[in-house]
C-alpha positions as CSV (number, residue, x, y, z in Angstrom):
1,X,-29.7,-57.1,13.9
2,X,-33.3,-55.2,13.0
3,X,-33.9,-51.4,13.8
4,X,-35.3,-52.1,17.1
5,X,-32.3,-53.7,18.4
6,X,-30.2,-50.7,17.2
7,X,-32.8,-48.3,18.6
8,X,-32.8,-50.0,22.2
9,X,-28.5,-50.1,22.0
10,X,-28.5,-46.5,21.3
11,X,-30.6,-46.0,24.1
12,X,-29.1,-48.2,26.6
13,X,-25.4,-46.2,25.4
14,X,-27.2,-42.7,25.7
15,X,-28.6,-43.7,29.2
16,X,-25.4,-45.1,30.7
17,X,-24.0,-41.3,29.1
18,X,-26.1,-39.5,31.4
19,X,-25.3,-41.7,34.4
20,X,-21.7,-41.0,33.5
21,X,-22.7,-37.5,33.6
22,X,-24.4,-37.4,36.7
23,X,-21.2,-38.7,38.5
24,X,-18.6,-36.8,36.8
25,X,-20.9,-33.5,37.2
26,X,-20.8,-34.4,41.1
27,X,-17.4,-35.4,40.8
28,X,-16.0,-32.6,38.8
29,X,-18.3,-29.7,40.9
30,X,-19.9,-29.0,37.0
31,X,-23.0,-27.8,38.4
32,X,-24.1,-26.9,34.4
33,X,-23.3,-30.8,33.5
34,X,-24.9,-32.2,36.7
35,X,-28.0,-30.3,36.2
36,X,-28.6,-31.4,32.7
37,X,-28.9,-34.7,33.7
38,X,-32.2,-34.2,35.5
39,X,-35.9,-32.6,34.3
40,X,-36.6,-29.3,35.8
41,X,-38.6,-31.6,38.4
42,X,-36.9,-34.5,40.0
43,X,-37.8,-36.6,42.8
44,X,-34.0,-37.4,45.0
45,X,-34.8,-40.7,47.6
46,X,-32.3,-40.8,49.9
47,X,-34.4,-42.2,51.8
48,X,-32.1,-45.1,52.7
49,X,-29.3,-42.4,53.8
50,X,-30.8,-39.8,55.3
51,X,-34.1,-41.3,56.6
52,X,-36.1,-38.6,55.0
53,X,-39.0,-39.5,52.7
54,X,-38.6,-38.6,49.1
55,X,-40.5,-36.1,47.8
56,X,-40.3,-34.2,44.2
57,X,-38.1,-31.1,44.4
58,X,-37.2,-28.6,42.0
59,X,-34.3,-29.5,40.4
60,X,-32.6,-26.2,40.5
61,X,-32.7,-25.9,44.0
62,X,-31.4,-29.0,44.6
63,X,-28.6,-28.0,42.1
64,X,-27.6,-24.6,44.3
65,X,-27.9,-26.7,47.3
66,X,-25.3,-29.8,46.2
67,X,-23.0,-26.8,44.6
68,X,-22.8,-25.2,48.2
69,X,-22.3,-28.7,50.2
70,X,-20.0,-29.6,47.6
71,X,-17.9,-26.7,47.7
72,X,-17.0,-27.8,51.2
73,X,-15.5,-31.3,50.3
74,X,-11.6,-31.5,48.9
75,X,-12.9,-34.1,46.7
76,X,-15.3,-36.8,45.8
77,X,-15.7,-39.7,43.6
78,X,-18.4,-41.7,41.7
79,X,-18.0,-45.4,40.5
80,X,-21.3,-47.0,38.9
81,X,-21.0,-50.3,37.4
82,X,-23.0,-53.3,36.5
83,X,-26.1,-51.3,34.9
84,X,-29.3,-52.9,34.2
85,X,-31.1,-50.4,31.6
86,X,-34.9,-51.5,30.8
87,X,-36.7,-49.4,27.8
88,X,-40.2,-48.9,27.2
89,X,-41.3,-46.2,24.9
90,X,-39.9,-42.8,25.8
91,X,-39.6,-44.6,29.5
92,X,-36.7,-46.4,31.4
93,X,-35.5,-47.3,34.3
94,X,-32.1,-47.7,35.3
95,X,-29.8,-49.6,38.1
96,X,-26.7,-49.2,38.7
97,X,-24.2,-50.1,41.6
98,X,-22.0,-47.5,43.3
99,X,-19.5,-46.7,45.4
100,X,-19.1,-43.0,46.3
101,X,-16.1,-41.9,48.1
102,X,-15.9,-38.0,50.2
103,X,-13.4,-36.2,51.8
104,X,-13.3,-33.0,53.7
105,X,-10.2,-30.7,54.8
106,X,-10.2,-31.5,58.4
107,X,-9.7,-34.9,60.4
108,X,-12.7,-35.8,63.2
109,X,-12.4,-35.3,66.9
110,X,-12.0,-39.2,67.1
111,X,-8.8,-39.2,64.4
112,X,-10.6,-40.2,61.8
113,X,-9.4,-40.3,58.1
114,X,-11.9,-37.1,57.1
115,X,-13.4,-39.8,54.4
116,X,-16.7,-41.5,53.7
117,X,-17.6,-43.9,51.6
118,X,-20.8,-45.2,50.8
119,X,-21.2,-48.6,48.9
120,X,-25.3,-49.6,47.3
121,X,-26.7,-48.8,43.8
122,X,-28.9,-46.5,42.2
123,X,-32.5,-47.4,40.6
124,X,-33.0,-44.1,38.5
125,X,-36.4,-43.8,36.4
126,X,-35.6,-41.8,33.0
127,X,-37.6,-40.3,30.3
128,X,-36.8,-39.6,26.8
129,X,-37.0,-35.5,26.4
130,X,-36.7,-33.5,23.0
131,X,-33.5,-32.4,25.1
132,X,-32.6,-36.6,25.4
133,X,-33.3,-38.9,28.3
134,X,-33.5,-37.1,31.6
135,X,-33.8,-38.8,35.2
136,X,-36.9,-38.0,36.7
137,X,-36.2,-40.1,39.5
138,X,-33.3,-40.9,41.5
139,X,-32.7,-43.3,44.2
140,X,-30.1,-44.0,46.4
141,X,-29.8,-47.6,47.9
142,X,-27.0,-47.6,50.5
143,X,-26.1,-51.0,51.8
144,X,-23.2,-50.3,53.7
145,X,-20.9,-47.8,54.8
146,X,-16.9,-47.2,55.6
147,X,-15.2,-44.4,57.4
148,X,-16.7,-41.1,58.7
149,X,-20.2,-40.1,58.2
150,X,-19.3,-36.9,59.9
151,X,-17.7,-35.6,56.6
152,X,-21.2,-35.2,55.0
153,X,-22.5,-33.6,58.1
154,X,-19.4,-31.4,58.9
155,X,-20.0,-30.1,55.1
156,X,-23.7,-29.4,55.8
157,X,-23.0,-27.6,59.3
158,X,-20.2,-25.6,57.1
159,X,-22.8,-24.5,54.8
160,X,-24.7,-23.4,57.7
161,X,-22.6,-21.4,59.0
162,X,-21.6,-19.5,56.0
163,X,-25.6,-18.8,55.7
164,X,-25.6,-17.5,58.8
165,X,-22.3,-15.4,58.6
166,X,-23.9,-14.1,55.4
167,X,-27.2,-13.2,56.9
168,X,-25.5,-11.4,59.8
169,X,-23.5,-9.2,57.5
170,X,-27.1,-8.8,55.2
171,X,-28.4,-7.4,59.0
172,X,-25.4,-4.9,59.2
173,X,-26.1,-3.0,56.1
């Protein structure tokens, strides 16, 4: 096996480490792991979710903001599997399947399970930092869906409200 072949191993292993991190920092609400997966600029494409177009964001921000939705769920958990790591220079891009399950403390107004599961994979674009590889670029393919997708929203409108109940008290002082 020559250099090169070692070199792109390591590589693949140290990539598949920071998509390991990126789930288990969800997963484990390790906002200090989670953001260390990303450079301080990062462009999230949920797109195929939420509809929105993606758009670069500061990274921190969108750290604070998953910590607070997050904070609303009882738990949540990551698979990935079947990755497809391409190198090129200090370049990669990464695929992954998924399967990302939610819940949330309450049960819906239909009698629903208060779960959510979303089935697709991830195509992540990476670059190698002084800090190691970063993603600069995640997106989220969902192909399919199972249970409530009122979980996600029901956590948002949470946050929301806590915003607002913290403003109003701001207002009182």
């Amino acid at each position: 096996m020559s250099d090169a072949d070692v070199s792109e191993l390591l590589d693949r292993a140290r990539i598949q480490e920071v998509l390991a991190a990126y789930a288990t920092g969800l997963d484990a609400k390790d906002w200090v792991l989670w953001r260390s997966v990303f450079t301080d600029e990062v462009i999230f494409d949920l797109s195929s979710w939420n509809g929105r177009p993606p758009r670069p964001l500061d990274t921190d921000r969108v750290v604070a903001s998953q910590a607070r939705l997050w904070d609303e769920l009882i738990v949540s958990q990551h698979f990935m599997t079947n990755f497809r790591i391409t190198v090129e220079g200090d370049k990669a891009r990464a695929l992954a399947h998924m399967r990302a399950e939610h819940w949330i403390d309450v049960t819906s107004p239909e009698g629903g399970s208060g779960r959510y599961t979303m089935f697709g994979y991830y195509d992540d674009k990476l670059l190698r930092t002084p800090d190691g590889w970063k993603i600069t670029e995640m997106q989220l393919n969902v192909t399919r869906t199972e249970g409530d997708r009122w979980v996600l929203e029901e956590a948002a409108n949470r946050v929301r409200k806590r915003k607002n109940r913290v403003r109003e008290r701001e207002k009182k002082k």
